[in-house]
N, C-alpha and C positions, 0 to 999 in steps of 0.2 A: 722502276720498270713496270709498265700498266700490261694488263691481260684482261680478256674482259671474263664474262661469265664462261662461255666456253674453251676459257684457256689461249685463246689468239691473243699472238701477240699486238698491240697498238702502238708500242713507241716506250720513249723515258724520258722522264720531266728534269728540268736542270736541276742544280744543288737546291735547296731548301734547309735554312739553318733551324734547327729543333732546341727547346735549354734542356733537357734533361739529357744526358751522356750515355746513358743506360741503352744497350742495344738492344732488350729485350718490349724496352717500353715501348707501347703503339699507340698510346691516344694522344701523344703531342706529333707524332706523326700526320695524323691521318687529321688533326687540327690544323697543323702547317700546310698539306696539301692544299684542306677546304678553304685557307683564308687566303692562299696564294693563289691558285686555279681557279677556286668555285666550284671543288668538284668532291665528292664524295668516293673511299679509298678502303677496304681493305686491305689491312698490310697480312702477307701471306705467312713468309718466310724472307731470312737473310741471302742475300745472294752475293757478296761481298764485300771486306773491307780491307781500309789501307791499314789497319794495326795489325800484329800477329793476336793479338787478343784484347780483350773488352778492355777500357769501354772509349766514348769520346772518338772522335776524326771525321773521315767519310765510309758513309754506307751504303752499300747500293742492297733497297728490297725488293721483293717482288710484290706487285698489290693489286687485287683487282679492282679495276672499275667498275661504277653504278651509276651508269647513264653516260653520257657524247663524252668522248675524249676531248680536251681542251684543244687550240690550234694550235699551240707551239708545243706539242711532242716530240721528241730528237727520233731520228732511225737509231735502231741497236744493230750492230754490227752483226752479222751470222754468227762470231766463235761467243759472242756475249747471249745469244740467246737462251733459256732454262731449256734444259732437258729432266726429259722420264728419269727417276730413281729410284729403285724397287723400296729403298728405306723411308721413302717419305709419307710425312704424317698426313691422317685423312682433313686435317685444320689447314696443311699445307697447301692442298692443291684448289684451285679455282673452283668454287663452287661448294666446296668442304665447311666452312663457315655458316654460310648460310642451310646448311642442310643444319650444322648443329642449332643455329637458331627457331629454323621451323621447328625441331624435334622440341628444344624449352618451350615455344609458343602451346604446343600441344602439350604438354605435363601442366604448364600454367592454369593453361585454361582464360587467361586475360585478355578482354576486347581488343587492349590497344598494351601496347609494348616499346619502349626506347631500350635499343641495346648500343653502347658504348665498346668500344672494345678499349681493353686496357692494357694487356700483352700479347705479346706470341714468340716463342721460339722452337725448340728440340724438346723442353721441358715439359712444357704447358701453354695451350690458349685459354685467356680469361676476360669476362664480359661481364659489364653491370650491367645489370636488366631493370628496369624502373618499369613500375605499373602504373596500376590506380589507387587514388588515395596514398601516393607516398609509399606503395611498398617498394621494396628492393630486395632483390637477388642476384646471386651469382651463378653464372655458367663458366663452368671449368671442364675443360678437355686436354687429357695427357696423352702420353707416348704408353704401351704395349706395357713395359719395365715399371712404370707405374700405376698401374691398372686396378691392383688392390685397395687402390685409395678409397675407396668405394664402400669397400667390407670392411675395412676401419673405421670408419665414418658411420655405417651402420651400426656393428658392435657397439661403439661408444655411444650413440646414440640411447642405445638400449641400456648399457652397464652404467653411465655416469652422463646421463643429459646436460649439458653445458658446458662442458670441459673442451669440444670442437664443435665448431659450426654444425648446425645443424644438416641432417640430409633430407634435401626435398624428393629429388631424385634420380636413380643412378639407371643410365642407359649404354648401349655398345660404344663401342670407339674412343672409348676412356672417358665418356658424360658423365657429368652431375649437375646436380642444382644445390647452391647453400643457402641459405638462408644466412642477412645479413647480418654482421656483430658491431654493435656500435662501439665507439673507442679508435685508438691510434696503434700504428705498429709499433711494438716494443723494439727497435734500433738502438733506441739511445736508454733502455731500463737501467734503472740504478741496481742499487746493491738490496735497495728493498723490494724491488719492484721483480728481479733475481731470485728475490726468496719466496715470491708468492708465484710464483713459475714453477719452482723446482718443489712447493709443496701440492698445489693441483699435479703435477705431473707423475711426480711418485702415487697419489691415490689410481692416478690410473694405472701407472706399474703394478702396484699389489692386487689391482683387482685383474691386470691380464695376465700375470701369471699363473691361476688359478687359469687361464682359457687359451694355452698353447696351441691346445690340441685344434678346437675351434677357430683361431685363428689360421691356422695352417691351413686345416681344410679350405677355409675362405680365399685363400691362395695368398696368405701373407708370408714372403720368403721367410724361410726356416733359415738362420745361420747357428744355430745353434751349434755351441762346444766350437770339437772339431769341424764340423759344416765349415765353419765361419773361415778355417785357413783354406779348405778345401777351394771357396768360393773366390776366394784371394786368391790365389796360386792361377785357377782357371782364369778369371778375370787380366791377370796382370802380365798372360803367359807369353804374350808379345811382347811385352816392355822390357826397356832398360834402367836401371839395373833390376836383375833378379832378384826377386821375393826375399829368395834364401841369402843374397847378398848383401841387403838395407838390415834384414829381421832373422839373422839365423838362427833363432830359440824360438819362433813362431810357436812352431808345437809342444813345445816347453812351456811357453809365455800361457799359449790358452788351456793348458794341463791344470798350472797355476790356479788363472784366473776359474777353472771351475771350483778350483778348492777354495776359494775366498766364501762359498756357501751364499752369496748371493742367486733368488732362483731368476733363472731364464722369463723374459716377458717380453710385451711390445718395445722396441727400442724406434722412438722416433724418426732417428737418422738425421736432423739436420736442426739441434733444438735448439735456436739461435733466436734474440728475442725480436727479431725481425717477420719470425715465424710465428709471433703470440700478438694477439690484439688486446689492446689494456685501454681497459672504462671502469667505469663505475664498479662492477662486480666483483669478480674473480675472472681474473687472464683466461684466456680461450685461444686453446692453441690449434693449430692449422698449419698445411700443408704436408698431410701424414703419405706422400706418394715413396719419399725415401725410408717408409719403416720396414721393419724386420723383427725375427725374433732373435734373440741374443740375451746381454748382458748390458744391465742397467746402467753401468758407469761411464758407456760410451756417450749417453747424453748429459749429462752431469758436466763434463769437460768441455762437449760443447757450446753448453748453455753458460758457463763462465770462462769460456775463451779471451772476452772483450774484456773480465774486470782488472783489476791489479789486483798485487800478488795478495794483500791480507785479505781484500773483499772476496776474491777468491777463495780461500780458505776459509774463511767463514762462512761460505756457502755451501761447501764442499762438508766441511763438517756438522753441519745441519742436515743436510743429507747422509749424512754417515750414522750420524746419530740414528735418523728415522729410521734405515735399515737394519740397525742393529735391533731395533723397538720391533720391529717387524720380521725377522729374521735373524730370532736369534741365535750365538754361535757366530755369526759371517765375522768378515773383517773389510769392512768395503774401504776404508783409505789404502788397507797392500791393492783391492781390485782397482782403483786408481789409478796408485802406479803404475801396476800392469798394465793398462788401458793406454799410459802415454803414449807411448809409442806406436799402440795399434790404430790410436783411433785415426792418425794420418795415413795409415795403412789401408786402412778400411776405405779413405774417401779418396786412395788414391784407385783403389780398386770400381769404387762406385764411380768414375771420373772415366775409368777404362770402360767401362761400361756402354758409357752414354756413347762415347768414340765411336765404338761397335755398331751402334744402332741407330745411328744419324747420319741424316747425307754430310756427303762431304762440304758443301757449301757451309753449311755451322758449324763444321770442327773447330773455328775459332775461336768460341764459347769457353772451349775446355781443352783444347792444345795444351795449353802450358801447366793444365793443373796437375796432370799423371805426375810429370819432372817433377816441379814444385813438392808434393804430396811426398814423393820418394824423397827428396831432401831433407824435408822437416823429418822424417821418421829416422835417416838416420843421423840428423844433429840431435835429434831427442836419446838414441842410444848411447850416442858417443858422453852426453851430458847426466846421465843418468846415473843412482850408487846401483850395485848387487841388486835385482830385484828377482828375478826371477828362482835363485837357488837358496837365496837368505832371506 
């Protein structure tokens, strides 16, 4: 469905088949347009689809035009047309893009500029920016809830240069600029590739724990201790089944979990090696907009969610080991265990979240992960020996 710069509606162009399944993806989108139309397409946002959730079928987005509408545009029905919604992102609305484009052209400072867009959803919009002489950069713009990505990206910059993309620069409306990481997405990391993840990553655990305080100021959510149920509970207080119903030792569990003497630091939030770029160097991890401060063992499990069981453990206690080296006294395999069962808690909660603060047209995204999330937490309880009392 087209709209041009001022938001009027033009029309909507028949199916156009895309290979990538990913609903979040836009550049085979806006590829498909130009090779089928002839016509040049920001994709805005989702405006629906026939699955109850991702990924693969039909989708219909909304996108504006750049330059004459093609002649064979369909009419859109009145009840299909986009309406005002006070939740929607400023990447969302017609003209929103290109405003964050002017604003990189201006930090750049580059004669000439190719900006590609490469997503957009509820999450994030992201663009590769190509200069002169072969440089490259990124434009990222997020949602409100991840805002802080910014002043972590700073911090690190400052405490541990190379460990995340670099930051060129951080403006309103959830902007930045990175600076590009050469290498592939860690998806498919092995078990070694697992291990040099989880040892850059704890260097930066041990040095933000030492910068709670600083962090927090910078407005990185505190879930610390109790916070963390606190933020649960609020988060999940519409949903079914209730908190207390999937996790009735919550506040037991995280009493626990302080006693294990691991200290409180940045927790990533989504440390999965999809999220880490791997080249030549040492891994560079990215996409800090789900961190928090908390408890280090919430990414550890998620960073070997993917391996099998001994690779797993093997990583896990490599990581246990370090903590002990660094924190000694802890017992970070009981913080572990303790952690099973939270950490689907936690992302069911972070899932409620997003729900909250998106239009309804992308609920599809994350519909199903609240249920889901509450599932896994309580097969993980019912699956589990004594942890919390023994």
């Amino acid at each position: 469905m087209l709209v041009d710069a001022a938001g009027d509606l033009l029309g909507a162009l028949p199916p156009v088949p895309v290979a990538m399944p990913y609903w979040q993806e836009a550049s085979d989108v806006v590829a498909a347009a130009r090779e089928a139309y002839g016509i040049d397409v920001t994709v805005l946002r989702l405006l629906e689809a026939d699955r109850p959730a991702p990924h693969g079928g039909t989708v219909t987005y909304l996108a504006q035009l750049d330059g004459p509408p093609p002649p064979d545009l369909r009419e859109v029905a009145e009840d299909l047309r986009p309406r005002p919604h006070p939740l929607r992102l400023p990447y969302a609305e017609p003209g929103g893009p290109a405003r964050s484009l002017a604003w990189a052209r201006e930090r750049l400072g580059w004669p000439a500029m190719t900006a590609v867009q490469q997503r957009t959803w509820n999450l994030s919009a992201i663009w590769r920016l190509d200069g002169p002489d072969g440089r490259r950069v990124w434009l990222k713009q997020v949602p409100p809830f991840f805002d802080h990505e910014g002043a972590v990206l700073r911090w690190l910059d400052g405490a541990l240069p190379g460990v995340a993309p670099h930051l060129i620069a951080a403006g309103d409306e959830g902007r930045v600029l990175l600076g590009d990481v050469p290498g592939v997405d860690g998806y498919d990391a092995d078990v070694a590739q697992v291990h040099a993840i989880a040892a850059v990553h704890h260097r930066v655990q041990v040095r933000a724990a030492a910068a709670n305080g600083e962090l927090a100021a910078a407005g990185v959510p505190d879930r610390r201790g109790p916070r963390l149920g606190a933020w649960i509970r609020a988060e999940l207080a519409g949903h079914r089944p209730a908190v207390d119903a999937v996790l009735p030792d919550l506040d037991a569990r995280l009493a626990a979990l302080a006693a294990c003497g691991l200290p409180d630091t940045l927790v990533h939030g989504d440390l999965h090696g999809g999220n880490v770029r791997l080249g030549e160097g040492p891994p560079v991890i990215f996409d800090w907009g789900d961190s928090s401060l908390g408890n280090p063992a919430f990414d550890v499990l998620r960073l070997t969610g993917h391996l099998d069981a001994t690779d797993r453990d093997e990583v896990v206690g490599a990581w246990a080991a370090r903590w002990r080296a660094d924190a000694p006294g802890a017992d970070p395999e009981r913080a572990v265990a303790l952690v099973g069962p939270l950490a689907p808690l936690y992302g069911a909660a972070a899932y409620a979240m997003f729900l909250a603060h998106i239009e309804p047209s992308e609920h599809p995204y994350h519909r199903d992960d609240v249920p889901d999330a509450l599932a896994a937490v309580a097969s993980l309880v019912a699956a589990e020996r004594p942890t919390v009392g023994g």
